[in-house]
C-alpha positions in Angstrom: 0.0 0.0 0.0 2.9 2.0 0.5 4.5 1.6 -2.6 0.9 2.2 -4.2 0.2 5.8 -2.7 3.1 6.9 -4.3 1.9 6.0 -8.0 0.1 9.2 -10.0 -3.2 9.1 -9.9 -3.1 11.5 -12.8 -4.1 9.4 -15.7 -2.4 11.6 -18.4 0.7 11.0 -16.0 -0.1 7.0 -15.3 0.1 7.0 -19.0 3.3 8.1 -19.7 4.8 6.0 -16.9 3.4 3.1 -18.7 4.2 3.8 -21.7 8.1 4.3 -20.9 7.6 1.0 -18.9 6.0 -0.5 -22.1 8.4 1.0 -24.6 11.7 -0.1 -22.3 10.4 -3.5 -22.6 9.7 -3.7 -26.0 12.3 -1.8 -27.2 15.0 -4.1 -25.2 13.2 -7.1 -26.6 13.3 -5.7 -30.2 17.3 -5.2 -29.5 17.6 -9.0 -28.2 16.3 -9.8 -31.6 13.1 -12.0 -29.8 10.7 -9.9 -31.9 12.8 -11.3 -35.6 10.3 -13.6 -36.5 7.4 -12.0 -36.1 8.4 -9.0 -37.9 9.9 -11.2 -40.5 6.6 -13.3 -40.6 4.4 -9.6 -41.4 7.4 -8.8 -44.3 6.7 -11.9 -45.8 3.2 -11.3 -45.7 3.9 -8.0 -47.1 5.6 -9.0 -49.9 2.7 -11.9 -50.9 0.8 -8.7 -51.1 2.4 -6.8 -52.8 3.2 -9.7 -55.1 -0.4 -9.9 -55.8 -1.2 -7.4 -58.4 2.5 -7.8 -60.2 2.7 -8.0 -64.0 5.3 -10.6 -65.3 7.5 -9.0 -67.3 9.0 -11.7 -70.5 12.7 -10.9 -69.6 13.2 -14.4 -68.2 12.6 -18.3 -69.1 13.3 -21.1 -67.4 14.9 -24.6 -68.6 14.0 -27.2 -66.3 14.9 -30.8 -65.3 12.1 -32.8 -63.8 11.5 -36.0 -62.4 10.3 -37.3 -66.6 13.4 -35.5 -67.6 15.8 -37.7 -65.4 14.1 -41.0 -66.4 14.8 -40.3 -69.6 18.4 -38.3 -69.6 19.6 -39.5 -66.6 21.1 -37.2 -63.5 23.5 -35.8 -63.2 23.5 -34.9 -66.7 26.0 -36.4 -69.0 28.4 -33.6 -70.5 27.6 -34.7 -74.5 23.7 -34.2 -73.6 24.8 -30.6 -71.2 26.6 -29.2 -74.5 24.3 -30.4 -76.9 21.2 -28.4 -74.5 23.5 -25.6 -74.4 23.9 -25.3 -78.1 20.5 -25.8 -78.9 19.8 -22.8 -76.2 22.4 -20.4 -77.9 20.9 -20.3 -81.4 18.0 -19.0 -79.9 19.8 -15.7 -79.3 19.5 -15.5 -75.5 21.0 -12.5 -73.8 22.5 -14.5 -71.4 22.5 -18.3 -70.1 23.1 -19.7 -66.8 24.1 -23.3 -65.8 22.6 -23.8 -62.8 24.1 -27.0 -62.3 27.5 -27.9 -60.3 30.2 -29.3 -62.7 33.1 -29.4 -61.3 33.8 -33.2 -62.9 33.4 -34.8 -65.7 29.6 -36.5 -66.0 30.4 -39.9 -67.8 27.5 -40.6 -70.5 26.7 -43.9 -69.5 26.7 -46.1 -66.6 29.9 -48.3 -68.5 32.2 -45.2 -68.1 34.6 -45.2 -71.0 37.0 -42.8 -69.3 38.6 -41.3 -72.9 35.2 -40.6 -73.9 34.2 -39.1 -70.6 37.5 -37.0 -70.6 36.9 -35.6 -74.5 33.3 -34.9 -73.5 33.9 -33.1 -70.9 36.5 -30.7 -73.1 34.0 -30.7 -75.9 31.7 -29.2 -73.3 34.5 -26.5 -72.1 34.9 -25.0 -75.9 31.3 -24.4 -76.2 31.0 -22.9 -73.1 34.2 -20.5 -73.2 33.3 -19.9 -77.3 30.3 -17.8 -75.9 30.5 -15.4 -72.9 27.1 -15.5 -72.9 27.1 -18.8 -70.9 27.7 -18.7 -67.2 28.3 -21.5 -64.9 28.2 -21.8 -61.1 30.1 -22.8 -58.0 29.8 -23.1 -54.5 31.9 -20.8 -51.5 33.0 -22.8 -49.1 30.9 -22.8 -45.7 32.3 -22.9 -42.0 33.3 -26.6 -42.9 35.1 -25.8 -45.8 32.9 -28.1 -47.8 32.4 -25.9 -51.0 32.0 -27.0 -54.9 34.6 -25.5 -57.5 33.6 -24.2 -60.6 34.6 -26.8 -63.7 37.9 -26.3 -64.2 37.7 -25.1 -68.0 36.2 -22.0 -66.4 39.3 -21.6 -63.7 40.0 -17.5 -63.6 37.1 -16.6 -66.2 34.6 -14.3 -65.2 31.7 -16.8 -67.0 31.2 -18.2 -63.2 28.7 -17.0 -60.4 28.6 -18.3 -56.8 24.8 -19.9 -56.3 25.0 -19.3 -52.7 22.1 -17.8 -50.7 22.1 -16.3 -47.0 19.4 -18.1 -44.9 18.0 -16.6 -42.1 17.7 -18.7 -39.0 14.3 -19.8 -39.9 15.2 -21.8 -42.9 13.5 -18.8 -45.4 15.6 -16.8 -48.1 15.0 -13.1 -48.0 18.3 -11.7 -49.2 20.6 -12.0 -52.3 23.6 -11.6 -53.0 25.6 -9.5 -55.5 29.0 -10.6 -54.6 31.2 -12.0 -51.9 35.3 -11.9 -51.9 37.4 -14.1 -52.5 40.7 -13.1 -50.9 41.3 -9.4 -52.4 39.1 -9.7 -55.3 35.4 -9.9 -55.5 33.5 -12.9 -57.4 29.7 -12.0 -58.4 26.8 -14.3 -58.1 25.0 -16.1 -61.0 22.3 -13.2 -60.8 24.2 -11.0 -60.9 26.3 -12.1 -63.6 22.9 -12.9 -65.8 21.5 -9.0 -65.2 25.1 -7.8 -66.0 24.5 -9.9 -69.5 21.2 -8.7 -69.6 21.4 -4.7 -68.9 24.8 -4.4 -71.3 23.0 -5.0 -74.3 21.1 -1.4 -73.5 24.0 0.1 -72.4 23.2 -0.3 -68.4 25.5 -2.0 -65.8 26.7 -1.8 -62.1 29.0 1.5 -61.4 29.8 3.2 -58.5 27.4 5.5 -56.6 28.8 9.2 -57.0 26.4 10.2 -54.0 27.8 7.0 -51.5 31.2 5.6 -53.0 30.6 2.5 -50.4 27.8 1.8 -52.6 26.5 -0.1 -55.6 24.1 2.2 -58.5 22.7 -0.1 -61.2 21.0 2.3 -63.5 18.9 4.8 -61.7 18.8 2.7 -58.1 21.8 2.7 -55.4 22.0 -0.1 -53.9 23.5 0.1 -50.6 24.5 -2.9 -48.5 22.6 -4.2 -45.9 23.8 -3.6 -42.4 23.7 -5.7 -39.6 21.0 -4.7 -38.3 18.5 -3.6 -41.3 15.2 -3.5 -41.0 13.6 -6.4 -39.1 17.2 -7.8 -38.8 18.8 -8.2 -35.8 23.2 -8.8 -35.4 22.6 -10.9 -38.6 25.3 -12.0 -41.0 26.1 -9.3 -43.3 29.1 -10.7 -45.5 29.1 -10.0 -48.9 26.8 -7.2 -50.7 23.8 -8.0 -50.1 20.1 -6.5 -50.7 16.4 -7.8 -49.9 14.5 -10.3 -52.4 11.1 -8.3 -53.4 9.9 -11.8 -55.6 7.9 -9.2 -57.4 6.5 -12.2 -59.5 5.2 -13.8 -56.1 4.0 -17.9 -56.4 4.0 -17.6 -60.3 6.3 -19.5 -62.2 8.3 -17.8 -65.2 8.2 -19.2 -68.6 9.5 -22.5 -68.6 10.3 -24.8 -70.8 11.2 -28.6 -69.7 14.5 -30.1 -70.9 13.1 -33.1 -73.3 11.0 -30.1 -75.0 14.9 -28.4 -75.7 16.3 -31.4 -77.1 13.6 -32.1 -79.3 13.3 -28.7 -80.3 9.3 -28.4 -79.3 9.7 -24.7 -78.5 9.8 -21.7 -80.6 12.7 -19.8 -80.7 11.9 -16.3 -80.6 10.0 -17.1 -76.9 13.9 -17.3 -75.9 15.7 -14.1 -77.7 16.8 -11.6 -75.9 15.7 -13.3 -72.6 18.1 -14.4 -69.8 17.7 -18.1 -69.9 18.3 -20.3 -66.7 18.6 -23.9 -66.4 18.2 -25.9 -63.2 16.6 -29.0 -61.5 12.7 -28.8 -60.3 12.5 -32.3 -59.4 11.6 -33.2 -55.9 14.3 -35.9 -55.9 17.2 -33.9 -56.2 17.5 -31.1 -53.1 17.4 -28.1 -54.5 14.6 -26.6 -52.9 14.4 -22.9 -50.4 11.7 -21.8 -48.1 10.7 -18.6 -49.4 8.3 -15.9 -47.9 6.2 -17.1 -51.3 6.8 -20.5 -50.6 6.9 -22.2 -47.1 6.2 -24.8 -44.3 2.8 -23.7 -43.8 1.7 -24.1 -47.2 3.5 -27.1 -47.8 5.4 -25.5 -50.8 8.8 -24.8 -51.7 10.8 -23.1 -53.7 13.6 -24.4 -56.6 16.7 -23.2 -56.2 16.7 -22.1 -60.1 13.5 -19.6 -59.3 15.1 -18.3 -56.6 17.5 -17.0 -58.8 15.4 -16.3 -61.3 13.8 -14.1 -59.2 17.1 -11.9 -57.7 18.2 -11.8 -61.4 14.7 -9.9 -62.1 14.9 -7.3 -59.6 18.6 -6.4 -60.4 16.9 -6.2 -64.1 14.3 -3.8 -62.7 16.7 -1.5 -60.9 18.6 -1.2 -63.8 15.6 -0.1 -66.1 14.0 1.8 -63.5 11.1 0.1 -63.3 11.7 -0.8 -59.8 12.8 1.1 -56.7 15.2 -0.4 -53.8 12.3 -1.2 -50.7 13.6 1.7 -48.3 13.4 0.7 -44.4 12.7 3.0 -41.5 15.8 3.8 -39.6 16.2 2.6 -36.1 15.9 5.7 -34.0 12.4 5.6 -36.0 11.5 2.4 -34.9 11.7 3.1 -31.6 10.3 6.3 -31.7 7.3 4.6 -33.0 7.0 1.9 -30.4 7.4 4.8 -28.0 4.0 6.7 -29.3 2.2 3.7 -29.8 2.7 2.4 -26.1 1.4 5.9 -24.9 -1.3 5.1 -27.4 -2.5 1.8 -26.6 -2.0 2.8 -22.4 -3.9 5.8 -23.1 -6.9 3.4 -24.6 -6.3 1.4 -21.5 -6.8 3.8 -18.9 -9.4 5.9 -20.5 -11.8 2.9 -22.2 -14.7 3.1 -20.4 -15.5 -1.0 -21.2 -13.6 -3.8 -22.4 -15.6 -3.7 -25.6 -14.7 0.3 -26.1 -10.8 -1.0 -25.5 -10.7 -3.9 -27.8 -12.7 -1.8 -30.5 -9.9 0.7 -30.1 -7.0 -1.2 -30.5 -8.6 -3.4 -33.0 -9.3 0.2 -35.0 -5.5 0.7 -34.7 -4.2 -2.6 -35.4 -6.4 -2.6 -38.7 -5.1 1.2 -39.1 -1.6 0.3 -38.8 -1.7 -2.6 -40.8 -3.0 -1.1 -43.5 -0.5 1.7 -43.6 1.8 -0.4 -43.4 1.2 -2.9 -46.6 0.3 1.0 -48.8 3.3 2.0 -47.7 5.0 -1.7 -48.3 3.5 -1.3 -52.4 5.0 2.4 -52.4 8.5 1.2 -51.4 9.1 2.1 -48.0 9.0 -0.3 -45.2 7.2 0.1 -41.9 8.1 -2.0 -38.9 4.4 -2.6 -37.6 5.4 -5.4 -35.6 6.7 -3.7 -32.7 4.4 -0.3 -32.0 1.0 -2.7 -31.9 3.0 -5.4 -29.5 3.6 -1.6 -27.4 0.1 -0.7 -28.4 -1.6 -4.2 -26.6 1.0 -4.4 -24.2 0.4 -0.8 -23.1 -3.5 -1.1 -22.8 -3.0 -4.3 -20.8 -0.8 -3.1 -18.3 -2.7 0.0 -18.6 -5.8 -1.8 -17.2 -4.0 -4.1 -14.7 -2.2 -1.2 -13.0 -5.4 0.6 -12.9 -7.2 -2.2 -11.7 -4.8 -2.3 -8.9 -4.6 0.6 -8.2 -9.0 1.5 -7.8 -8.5 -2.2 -5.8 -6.5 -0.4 -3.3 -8.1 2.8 -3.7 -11.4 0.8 -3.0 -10.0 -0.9 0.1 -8.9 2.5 1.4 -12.5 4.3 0.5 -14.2 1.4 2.3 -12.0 2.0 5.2 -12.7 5.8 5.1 -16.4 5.2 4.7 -17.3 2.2 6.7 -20.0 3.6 8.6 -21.9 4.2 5.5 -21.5 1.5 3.4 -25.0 0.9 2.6 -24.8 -0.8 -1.2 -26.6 3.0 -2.5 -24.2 4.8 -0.5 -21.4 2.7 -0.7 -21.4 2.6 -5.3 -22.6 6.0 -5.4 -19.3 7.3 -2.8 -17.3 4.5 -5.5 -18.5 6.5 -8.5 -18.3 10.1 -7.5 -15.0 9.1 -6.1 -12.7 11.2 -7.7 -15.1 14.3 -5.6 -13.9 12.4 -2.5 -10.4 11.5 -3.2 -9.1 13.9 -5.5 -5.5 12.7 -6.4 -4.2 12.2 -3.1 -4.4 9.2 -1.2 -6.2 11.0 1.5 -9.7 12.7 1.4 -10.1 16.0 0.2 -11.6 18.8 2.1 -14.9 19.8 1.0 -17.7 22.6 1.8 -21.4 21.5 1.8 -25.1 22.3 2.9 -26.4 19.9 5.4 -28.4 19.5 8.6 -26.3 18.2 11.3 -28.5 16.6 14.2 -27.1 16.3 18.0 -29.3 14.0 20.4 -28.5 13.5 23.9 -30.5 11.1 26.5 -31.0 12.9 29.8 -30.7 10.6 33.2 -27.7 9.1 32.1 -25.1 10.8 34.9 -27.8 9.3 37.3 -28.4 6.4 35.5 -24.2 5.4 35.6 -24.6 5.8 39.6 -27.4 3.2 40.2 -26.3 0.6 37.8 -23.8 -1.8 37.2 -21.6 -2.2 34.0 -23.0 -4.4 32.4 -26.6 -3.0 32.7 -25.7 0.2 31.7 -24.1 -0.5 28.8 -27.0 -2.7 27.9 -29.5 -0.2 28.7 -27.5 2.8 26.6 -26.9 0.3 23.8 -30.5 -0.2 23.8 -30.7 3.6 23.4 -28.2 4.0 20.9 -29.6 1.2 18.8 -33.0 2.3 18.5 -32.1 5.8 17.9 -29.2 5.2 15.5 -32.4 3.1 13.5 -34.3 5.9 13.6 -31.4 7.9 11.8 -30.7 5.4 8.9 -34.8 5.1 8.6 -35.1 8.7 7.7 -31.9 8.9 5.5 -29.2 10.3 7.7 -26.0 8.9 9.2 -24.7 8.4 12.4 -21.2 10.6 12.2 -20.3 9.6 16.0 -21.3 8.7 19.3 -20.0 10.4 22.2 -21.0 9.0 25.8 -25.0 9.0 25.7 -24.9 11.7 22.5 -25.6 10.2 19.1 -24.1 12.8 15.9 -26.1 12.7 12.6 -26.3 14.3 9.3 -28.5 14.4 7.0 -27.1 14.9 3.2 -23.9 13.6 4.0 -21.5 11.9 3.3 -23.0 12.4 -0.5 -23.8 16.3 -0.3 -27.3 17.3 -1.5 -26.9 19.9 -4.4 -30.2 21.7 -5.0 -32.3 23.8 -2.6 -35.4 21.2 -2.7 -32.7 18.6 -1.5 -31.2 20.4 1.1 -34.7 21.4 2.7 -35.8 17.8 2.6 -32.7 16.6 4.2 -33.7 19.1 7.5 -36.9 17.7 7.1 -36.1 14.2 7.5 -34.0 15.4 10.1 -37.1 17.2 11.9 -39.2 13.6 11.0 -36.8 11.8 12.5 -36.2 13.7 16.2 -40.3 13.4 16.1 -39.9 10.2 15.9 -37.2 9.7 18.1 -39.7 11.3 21.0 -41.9 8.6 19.9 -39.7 6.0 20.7 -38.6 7.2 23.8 -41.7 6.6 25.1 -41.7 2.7 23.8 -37.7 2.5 25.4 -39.6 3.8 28.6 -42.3 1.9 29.0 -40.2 -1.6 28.2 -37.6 0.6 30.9 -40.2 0.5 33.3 -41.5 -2.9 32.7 -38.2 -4.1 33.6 -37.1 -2.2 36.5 -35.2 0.3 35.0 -34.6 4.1 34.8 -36.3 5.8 32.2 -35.1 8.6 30.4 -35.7 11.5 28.4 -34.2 12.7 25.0 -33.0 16.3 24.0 -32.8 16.9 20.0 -30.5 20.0 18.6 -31.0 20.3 14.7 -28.9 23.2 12.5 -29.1 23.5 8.7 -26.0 25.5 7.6 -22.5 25.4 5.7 -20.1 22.7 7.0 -16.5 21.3 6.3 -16.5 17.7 5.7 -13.3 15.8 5.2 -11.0 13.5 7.1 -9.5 14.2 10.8 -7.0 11.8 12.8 -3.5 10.0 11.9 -3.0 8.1 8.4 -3.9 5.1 10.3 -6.9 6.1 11.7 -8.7 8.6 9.7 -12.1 9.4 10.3 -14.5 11.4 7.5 -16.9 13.5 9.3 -18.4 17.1 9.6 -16.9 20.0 11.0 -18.2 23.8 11.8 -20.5 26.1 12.9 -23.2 24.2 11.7 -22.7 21.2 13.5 -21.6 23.6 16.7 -24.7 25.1 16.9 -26.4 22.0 17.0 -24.9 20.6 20.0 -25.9 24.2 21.1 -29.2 24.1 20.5 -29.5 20.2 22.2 -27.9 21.3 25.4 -29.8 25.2 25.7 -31.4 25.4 29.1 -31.5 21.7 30.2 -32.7 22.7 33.3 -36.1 24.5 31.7 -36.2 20.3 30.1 -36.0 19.3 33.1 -38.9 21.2 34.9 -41.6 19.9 32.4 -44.0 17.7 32.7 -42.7 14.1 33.5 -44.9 13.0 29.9 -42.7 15.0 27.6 -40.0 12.8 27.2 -38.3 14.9 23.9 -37.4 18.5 23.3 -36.5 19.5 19.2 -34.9 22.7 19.2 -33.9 24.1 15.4 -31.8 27.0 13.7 -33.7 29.1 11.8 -32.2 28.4 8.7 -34.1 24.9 9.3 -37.1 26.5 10.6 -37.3 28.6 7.4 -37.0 25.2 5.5 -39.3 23.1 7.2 -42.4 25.7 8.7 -44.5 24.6 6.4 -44.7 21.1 7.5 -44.8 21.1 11.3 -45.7 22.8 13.9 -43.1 25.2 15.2 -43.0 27.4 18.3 -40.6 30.7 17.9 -39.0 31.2 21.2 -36.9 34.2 20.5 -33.0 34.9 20.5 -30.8 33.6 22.9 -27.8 33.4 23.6 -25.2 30.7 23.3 -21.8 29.2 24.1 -19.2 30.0 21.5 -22.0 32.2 20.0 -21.0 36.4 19.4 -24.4 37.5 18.6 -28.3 35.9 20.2 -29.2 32.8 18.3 -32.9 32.7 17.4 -34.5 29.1 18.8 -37.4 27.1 17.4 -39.2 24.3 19.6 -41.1 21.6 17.4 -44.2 20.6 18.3 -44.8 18.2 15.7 -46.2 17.7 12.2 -48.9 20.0 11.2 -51.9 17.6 10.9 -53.2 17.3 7.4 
């Protein structure tokens, strides 16, 4: 509880303390890297999207090998049947062609293995590949095991060879390319971009230097700088080697492709291949050559060949060099965490001031979709939005949001209940809940508060004597008795018991929730007039059962005051007590104990005397009958008091 008072009970303020709680969190958890996949799991989405409404460009075709293609041709392919595909491919005037198949030994032609043959076919298959630059092989960098394939050795220190390596993030899927990694001092390009080299020369494009970043790549009208560390969703990941992001513009779509009996018998038309970058590589299930790919994955039980992954990175680089594609642009870090900053003070603002659960949830749901939405537009325009993060802050935010407040209106309950125990009826007690903030303002104590009500003092005469007759336990039994039936009486007619003092009960009437309007404050001092009638009434029964049993009777003197009064807390923080202070409730004790001794001279059958202010004699007079009798004097009093006796009600 301790630790509780001190926490704002500003809202605005509780806000912002959340939030910064919310966005240290996140943002420490989005610098761990735990929030990778999920960001990486909306890019992908992203780029589905986007992939959608893409237009296939015919810049590309596809040669490839299936399962019907191995039956017949055998894998790996022989080098007579490789050179006689290759030539075949050439006199259809390709821009460029790309082996996607390792060869870095000989492929005998048949299972026999006449090694002469092997070793002439294998140089027959050199001379057609070095005769045209056109054609590009591949090989493999070696990995952290040194386990690497060379490229065939006809091609040893030619620059018709591309690495077909591909980073892989650590959940299997290929996002990045690669343009080209180094190989001791000098640099060796991939096979895409080696193809979109071919391709983009032939128009008088190719890869330079950027005059505007000389640590970066331009090809044609897009720089291509490489990606960092930690780009984007990316967190510490491996950035050897130039790479850049994979848009697969052409989404689950195949390119043109042709299959490899179709070449060899020449069952394709020619001019579907000029002037095209032609690929060949394996789509057979049997041979693993297969990626995850945001287009392709787990989920959907689909893969992606190795030969369209490339296809696809040699497309893009053939888009930036046209300018018909721009490089995705990613919001910088300080960004990022900006925005998970505002959206934590966002969803804890929802939190705290959401009236319902259903309000809430339609809130954040309304920014989720927002977001979202932004997000892909802004995705289809180029520029990348990290959405991930901010609506993780955003939900995050509004939950704590809710639990801290819960907590806190838990404790700030308790402590109300504690303050207002003595009226806790279930009207009082959820109407003192919900006007709370009137009660407590932001403190943890009470505030101080001015009012309009009728204080009531009532005080049992023969209880001095009554204490010197009895013993203990009968006199508290017989005042209890008293006490009881008047503190009934009280409740009954709508007021509260503020205190006892001896044989005195304290009331109020509009208290502790103040009455506002004039009609209410005169019917609270008329319920407090109804009820000292009625407390003469049953002074009479208390006497007669008094009598019955052998005890003293008594008699019962009422002081009533309508008037301006402090109410608010008094004591220690331990024992506070919300009551009524002032001249209001001053008088009344006043007015109960004026000239007790006049009381006491009356006839032994008027058991009660109700004196009242004038203020609630002006309020009341026309519902009872009211003697005036005059200005007196009166303790603690400057100036004559004027003093009303009632009688009773008026009859009808």
């Amino acid at each position: 509880m301790a630790i509780l008072a001190r926490v704002p009970r500003s809202r605005p303020t509780l806000a912002c303390l959340v939030a910064f709680a919310v966005f240290a969190g996140i943002g420490f958890a989005r610098w761990l890297g735990w929030l990778e996949v999920a960001e990486l799991a909306l890019y992908d989405r992203d780029l589905r999207v986007a992939a959608e409404g893409a237009i296939a460009e015919p810049s590309i075709t596809l040669v490839l090998i299936d399962e019907d293609d191995i039956r017949r041709h055998g894998h790996p392919l022989p080098d007579e049947t490789l050179k006689k595909l290759i030539e075949i491919l050439l006199i259809a005037e390709p821009r460029a062609l790309a082996i996607d198949l390792y060869r870095d030994l000989p492929i005998p032609p048949n299972p026999s293995g006449d090694a002469a043959h092997e070793s002439r076919a294998y140089r027959d298959l050199g001379k057609t590949i070095l005769a045209d630059p056109r054609v590009v092989m591949i090989m493999k960098f070696p990995d952290s095991d040194n386990h690497g394939t060379s490229p065939p050795r006809f091609l040893e220190n030619s620059d018709q060879v591309g690495f077909a390596d591909l980073p892989i993030d650590p959940d299997g899927v290929v996002r990045r390319g690669l343009l080209y990694l180094w190989d001791g001092n000098a640099p060796l390009f991939s096979i895409s971009m080696q193809l979109a080299s071919r391709f983009l020369a032939h128009q008088g494009l190719g890869p330079a230097a950027d005059p505007d970043d000389p640590d970066s790549m331009r090809l044609g009208p897009v720089s291509l700088p490489p990606l960092q560390t930690n780009h984007g969703p990316y967190v510490r990941m491996d950035d050897a080697g130039y790479q850049f992001l994979l848009d697969y513009r052409f989404g689950g779509r195949r390119f043109a492709s042709l299959s490899l009996t179709q070449v060899l018998d020449g069952a394709f038309n020619t001019n579907d291949l000029r002037d095209r970058v032609v690929l060949v590589g394996t789509a057979a299930q049997s041979v693993k050559d297969s990626f995850l790919t945001p287009i392709h994955s787990e989920s959907r039980g689909t893969t992606t060949y190795g030969v369209e992954v490339h296809a696809h990175a040699v497309d893009q680089l053939i888009r930036f060099g046209v300018g018909t594609s721009v490089r995705l642009e990613v919001m910088a870090g300080p960004v990022i965490y900006l925005s998970i900053a505002l959206f934590a003070l966002l969803g804890s603002g929802i939190g705290l001031f959401g009236r319902s659960l259903l309000l809430q949830t339609t809130g954040l749901g309304l920014v989720s979709v927002v977001a979202v939405t932004a997000g892909q537009w802004s995705f289809s325009a180029g520029h990348w939005i990290p959405v991930v993060p901010p609506l993780i802050a955003a939900w995050i935010g509004a939950g704590v949001a809710v639990a801290v407040l819960s907590v806190l209106e838990r404790a700030e309950r308790r402590q109300i209940e504690g303050l207002f125990s003595r009226f806790q009826g279930p009207t009082v007690a959820d109407e003192i809940w919900r006007r709370r903030s009137e009660f407590m303002g932001e403190g943890d104590r009470p505030v101080a508060r001015s009012v309009i009500l009728t204080a009531m003092m009532s005080d049992l005469e023969g209880y001095t004597a009554a204490s010197e007759e009895m013993d203990p336990e009968s006199l508290m039994s017989w005042i209890n008795e008293y006490m009881s039936a008047m503190a009934e009486l009280v409740e009954q007619h709508g007021g509260v018991v503020d205190d006892y003092a001896g044989d005195s009960v304290m009331a109020n009437f509009g208290f502790p929730m103040p009455s506002e309007s004039e009609e209410a404050i005169s019917e609270d001092a008329a319920r407090a007039v109804r009820c000292a009638i009625a407390m003469g009434e049953k002074m009479r029964e208390l006497n007669a059962s008094w009598e019955a049993r052998g005890l003293r009777s008594g008699r019962c003197r009422v002081g009533i005051c309508t008037g301006p009064a402090v109410v608010g807390c008094v004591g220690a923080h331990d024992s506070l007590k919300y009551t009524s202070v002032g001249d209001t409730v001053n008088t009344a004790a006043r007015l109960e104990g004026f000239d007790k001794q006049q009381f006491l001279d009356e006839a032994p059958d008027v058991v009660s005397r109700v004196l009242v202010s004038e203020e609630t004699w002006r309020r009341t007079r026309d519902g009872f009958e009211i003697l005036d009798l005059g200005a007196h004097p009166l303790k603690g009093k400057r100036a004559p008091v004027k003093i009303y006796r009632v009688m009773g009600p008026l009859a009808d």
